[in-house]
N, C-alpha and C positions, 0 to 999 in steps of 0.2 A: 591490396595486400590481403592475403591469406591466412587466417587463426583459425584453428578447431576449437570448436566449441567446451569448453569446459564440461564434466563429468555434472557438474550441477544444471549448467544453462541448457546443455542436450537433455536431460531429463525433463526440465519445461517443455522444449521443444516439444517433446516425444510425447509427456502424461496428457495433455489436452486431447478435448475432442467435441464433436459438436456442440454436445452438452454443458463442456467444462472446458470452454475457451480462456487459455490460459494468460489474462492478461491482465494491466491493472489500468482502471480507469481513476480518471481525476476529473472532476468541474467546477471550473471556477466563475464565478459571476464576477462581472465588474461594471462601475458604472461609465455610461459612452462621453468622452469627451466632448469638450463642446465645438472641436472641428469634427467630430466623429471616431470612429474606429473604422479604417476600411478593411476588405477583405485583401487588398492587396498592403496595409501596412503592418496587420498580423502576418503575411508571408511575408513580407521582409524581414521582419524579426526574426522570423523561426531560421530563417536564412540566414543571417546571421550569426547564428549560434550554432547553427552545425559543427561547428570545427570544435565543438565542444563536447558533442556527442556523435560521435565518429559514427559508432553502429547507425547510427538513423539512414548512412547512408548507405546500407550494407545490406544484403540479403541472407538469405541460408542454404545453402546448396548441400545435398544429401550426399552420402556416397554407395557408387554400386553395390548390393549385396549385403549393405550396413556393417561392412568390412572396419569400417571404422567411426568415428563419431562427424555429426558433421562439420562445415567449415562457414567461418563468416568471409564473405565475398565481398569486395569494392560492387554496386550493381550498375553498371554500364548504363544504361537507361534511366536513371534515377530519374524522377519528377515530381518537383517538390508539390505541383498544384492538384495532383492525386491526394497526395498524402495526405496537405492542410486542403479542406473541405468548408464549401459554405451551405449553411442549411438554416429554415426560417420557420417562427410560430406567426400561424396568423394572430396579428398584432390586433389589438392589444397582450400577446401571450401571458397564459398562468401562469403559476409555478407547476403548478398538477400535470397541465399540458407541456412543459418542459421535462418534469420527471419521466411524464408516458416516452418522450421522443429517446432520451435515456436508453430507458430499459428497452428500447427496439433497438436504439444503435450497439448497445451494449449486447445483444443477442445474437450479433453479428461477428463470425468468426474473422478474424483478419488473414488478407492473404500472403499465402506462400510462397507464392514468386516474385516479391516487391520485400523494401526494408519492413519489419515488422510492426508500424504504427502506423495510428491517424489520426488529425485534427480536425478539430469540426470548431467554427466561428458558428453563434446561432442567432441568428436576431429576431427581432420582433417580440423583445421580452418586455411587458410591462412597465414602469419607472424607470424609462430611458434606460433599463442593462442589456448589457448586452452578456449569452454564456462562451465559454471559453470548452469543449469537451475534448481531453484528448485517453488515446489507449492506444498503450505501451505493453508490447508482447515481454512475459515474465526475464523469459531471456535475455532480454536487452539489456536488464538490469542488473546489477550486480551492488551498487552503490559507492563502491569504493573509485575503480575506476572508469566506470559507465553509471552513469547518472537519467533520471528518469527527464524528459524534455522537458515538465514542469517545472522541473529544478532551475533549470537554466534562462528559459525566458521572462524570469519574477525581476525586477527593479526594487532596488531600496527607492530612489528616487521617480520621479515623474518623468523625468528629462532620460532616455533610453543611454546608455554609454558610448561612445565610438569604437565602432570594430574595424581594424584594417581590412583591406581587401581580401576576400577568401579564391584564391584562386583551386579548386579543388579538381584536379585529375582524376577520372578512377582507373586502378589498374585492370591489367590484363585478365580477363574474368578467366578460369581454368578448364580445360574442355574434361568431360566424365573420366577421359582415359588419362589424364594426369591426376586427376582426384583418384583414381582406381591404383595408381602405380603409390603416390606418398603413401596410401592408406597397407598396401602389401608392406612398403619397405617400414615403415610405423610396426606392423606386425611380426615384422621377422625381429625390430628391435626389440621390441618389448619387454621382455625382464629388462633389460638394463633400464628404458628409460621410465618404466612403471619405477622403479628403485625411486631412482633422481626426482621424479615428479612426487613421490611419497616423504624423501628428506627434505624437496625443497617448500612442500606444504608444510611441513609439519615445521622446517625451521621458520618462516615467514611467518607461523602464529605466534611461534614464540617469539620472533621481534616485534608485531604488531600489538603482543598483548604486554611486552617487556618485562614480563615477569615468568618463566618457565613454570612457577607454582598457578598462574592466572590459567594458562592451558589447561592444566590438570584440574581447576576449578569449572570451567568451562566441558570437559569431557565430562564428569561429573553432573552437572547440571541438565547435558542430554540423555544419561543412564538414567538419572532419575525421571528425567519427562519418558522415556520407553519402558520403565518398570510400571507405572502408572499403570497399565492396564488399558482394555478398552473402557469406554464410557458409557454412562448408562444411557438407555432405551429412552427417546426423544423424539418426537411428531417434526422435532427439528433434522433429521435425517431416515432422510426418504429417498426414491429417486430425483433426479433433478431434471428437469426438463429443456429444453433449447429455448424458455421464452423468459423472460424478466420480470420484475418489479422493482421499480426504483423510488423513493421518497427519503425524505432529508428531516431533522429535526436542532435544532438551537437552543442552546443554553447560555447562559451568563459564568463568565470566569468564576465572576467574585461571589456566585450564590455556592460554586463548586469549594471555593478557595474558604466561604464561610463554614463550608461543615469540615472541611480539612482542619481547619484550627481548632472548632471547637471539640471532636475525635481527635486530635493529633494524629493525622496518618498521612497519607500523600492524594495529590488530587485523581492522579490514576486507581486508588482503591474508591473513591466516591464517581467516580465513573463506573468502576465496575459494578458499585452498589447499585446503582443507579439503573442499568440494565438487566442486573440479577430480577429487581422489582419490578421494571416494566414487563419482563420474560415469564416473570409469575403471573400476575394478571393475566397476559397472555392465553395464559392456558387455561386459567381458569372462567377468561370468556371463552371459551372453545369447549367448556367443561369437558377440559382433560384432568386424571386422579393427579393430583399434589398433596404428597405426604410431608410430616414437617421433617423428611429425612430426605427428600427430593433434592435432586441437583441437577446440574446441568455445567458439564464438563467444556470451558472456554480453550481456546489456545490464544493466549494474550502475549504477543513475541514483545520484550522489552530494547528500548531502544538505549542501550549504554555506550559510556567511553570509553577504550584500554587510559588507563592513567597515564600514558605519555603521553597522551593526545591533550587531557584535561590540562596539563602543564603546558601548554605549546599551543593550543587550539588556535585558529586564526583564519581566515579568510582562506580557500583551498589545500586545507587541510582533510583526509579523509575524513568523513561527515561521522559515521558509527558506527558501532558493531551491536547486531540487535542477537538476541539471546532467547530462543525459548523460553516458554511460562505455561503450563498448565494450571487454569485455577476453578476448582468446583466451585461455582455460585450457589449458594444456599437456598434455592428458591422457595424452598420449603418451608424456609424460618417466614411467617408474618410479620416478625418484628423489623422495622425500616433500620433500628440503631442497633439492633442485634446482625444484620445482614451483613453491617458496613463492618462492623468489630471482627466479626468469622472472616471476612474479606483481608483486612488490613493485619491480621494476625498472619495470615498464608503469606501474603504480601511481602512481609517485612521478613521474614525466615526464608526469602528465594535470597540466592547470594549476589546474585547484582545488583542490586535494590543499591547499595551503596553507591555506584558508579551511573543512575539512569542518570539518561539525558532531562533538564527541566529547559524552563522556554527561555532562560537567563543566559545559557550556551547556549542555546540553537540559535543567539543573535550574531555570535562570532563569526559562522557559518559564511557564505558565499553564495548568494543563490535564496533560493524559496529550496527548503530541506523536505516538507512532509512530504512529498510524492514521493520522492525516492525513498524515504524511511520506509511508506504503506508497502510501497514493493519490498522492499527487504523482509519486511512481517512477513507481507505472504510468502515469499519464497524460505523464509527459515521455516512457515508452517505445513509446506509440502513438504519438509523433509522428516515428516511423521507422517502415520498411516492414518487418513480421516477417521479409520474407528475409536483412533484413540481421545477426542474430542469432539461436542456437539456444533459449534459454531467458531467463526475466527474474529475474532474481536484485535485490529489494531487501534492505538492509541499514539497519536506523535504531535508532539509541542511545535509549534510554528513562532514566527517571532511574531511581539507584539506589540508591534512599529508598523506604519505603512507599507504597501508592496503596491508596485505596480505591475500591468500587462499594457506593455505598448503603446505606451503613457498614460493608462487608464487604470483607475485607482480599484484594486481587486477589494471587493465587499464583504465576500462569502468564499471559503472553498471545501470542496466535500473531495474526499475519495469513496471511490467506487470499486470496493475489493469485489474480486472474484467468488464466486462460488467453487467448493472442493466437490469431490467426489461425496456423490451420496448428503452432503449440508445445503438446506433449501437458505440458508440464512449466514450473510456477512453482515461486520459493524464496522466503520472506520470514523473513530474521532480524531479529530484535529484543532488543534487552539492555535486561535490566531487575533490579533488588536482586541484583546479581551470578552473571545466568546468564541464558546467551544459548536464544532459544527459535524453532526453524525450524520456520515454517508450509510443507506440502508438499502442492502442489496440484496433482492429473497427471488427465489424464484416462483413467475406465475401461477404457476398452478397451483402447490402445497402451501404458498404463503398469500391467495389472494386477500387476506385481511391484513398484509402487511401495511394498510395506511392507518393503524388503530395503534403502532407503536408510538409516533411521536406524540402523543397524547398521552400515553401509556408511561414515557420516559419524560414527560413532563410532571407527573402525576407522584412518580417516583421519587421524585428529588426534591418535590414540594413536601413530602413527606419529610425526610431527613430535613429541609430548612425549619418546619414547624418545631420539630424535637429541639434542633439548635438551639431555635428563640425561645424556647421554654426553657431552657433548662443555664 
């Protein structure tokens, strides 16, 4: 079957480039069974679940002249043991030396002539786990009705579900001179069905968001993230270079959920405290100037419900609709409880704040939700100019219940946002069976001290629990 590509998903396509491989990575740990994990019972699974995310089996075929935008293509050739991948630390492996392996696969653009992802099985990981890495071209995702492969290979339970037989054909792939001929007759129509595509977006949000006043809250809320301006002058953007750095850090729900109650705010604003503080340190080991008027401009995409969905939520249900957020970190304030207050005051004055998504709904869901949330962040955050924010900081609730991967009980999972144009530095937290898990994605060269944050964001948040217990 034949689709052009959405005005959004062609745009991923297109913004990437060596440097800024447009994709979103996920890792998840889990611990090995005690028949094992093999390589061949992770591709069954993932095989499995194809019919559930159609593009995996799709590629992108360009058209002549760029006459028109491009098309997603059934890919004749498909082969799923390209795609899912096995690769090994010498065992006993670190963590350190799993992050390095990371940030080299991660540096690796994916290719163009195949569906746009890959899976990597890793073993040889220390306490019997085994890692789980996959990357998902931005395109792919949409979230609504393409979903990230993470999503779909997660179990509530141990015991994997039954899938009927997937008998999957691909179609007639289209030779350049019928892609060249739809793409004229596309163009000759064009007003008329620029029209239709413009009424039937605009009507679709307002059924999605079932309130016509929710649209015009929502148009609003991106005028104000584009009036914002650019953002101020940051060692955090620089150029970015084709190489990586990858490292992770862990926290406790309940020390998050302790300063939440004792602040009354939400546990996403003590997240963002939390990194505003380690961001200051930061620079202050680097002895860079921090004034107490310093900031450091986030783009924090929120992950919300339309209110029909909250009514009705349930098991394959569309998952959410995430919302831009611009929010100046104070980095310049010293004070740990003064940080968090400037924070949750911004916070609470964005108008979705009412409607986010918390981990109480993200249980109704279907699936393991945070990958495909992280991609939605990113992708609502390319749809601003990188200048107008220093780093991308997503946050997304996971449940917190057991999950499994292919009857293996998942431990740990991080996303691995991309890097934008011009930002040596992504954040992706994730709460899952009560402990939140920040994937940190900076690039080599401008951020080689990037292994002094998880310390730094530990350091942070010990601060705020101290105040807590005092007070």
């Amino acid at each position: 079957m034949v689709t052009r590509l959405s005005a959004s998903d062609a745009s991923f396509y297109h913004l990437e480039n060596t440097s800024t491989p447009m994709y979103v990575g996920s890792l998840a740990i889990v611990r090995k069974p005690r028949a094992g994990l093999s390589y061949e019972t992770l591709l069954e699974t993932v095989e499995h679940r194809l019919p559930q995310i159609r593009r995996y089996r799709q590629k992108v075929r360009e058209v002549t002249f760029g006459l028109a935008r491009p098309v997603w293509v059934d890919d004749p050739d498909f082969d799923i043991t390209y795609h899912v991948r096995r690769s090994a630390l010498p065992s006993p492996g670190s963590d350190s030396q799993l992050h390095e392996l990371i940030a080299r696969l991660g540096s690796r653009p994916l290719d163009r002539s195949r569906p746009l992802w890959e899976m990597y099985l890793i073993e040889g990981l220390s306490k019997n786990r085994l890692a789980i890495y996959t990357k998902s071209h931005q395109a792919l995702v949409n979230g609504m009705t393409a979903l990230e492969i993470g999503h779909v290979i997660a179990d509530r339970t141990q015991k994997p579900p039954t899938f009927g037989e997937d008998i999957w054909i691909p179609g007639r792939e289209p030779t350049n001179g019928q892609l060249l001929l739809g793409a004229v007759g596309e163009w000759l129509a064009r007003p008329r069905m620029q029209m239709q595509a413009v009424t039937s977006a605009v009507g679709e949000l307002a059924r999605n968001s079932g309130e016509v006043v929710d649209l015009a809250r929502r148009l609003t809320d991106v005028a104000r993230t584009v009036a914002r301006g650019t953002a101020p002058n940051s060692p955090l953007n620089t150029k970015v270079s084709r190489n990586r750095r990858f490292t992770v850090a862990v926290g406790s729900l309940a020390d998050y959920r302790l300063v939440r109650s004792r602040y009354d705010c939400d546990v996403n604003d003590v997240v963002l405290a939390v990194i505003a503080g380690a961001l200051r340190n930061w620079l202050l080991s680097r002895g860079e100037p921090v004034t107490t008027s310093s900031t450091a401009r986030a783009m924090a995409p929120t992950s919300v419900y339309p209110e029909a969905v909250l009514e009705s939520s349930g098991p394959g249900q569309a998952i959410s609709e995430v919302a831009p957020f611009l929010v100046d970190l104070p980095i310049g304030e010293g004070n740990a409880v003064v940080r968090l207050s400037q924070i949750a005051h911004t916070t609470e004055s964005h108008s979705a704040a009412a409607s986010l998504v918390d981990a109480r709904t993200i249980l109704t869901l279907s699936g393991f939700a945070p990958p495909t949330l992280h991609a939605m962040g990113t992708r609502v955050a390319t749809q601003f100019s990188a200048r107008q924010f220093n780093l991308l900081i997503t946050n997304v609730p996971g449940p917190q219940s057991q999950m499994y991967v292919a009857g293996a009980k998942l431990l740990e999972t991080y996303a691995v946002p991309p890097l934008l144009h011009n930002q040596v530095l992504a954040i992706g937290v994730t709460s899952y069976c009560g402990m939140l898990y920040f994937g940190i994605h900076a690039d080599r060269d401008a951020m080689s001290d990037v292994d002094v944050l998880p310390t730094l964001l530990a350091e942070s948040l010990e601060e705020l629990l101290e105040a807590a217990r005092q007070t």
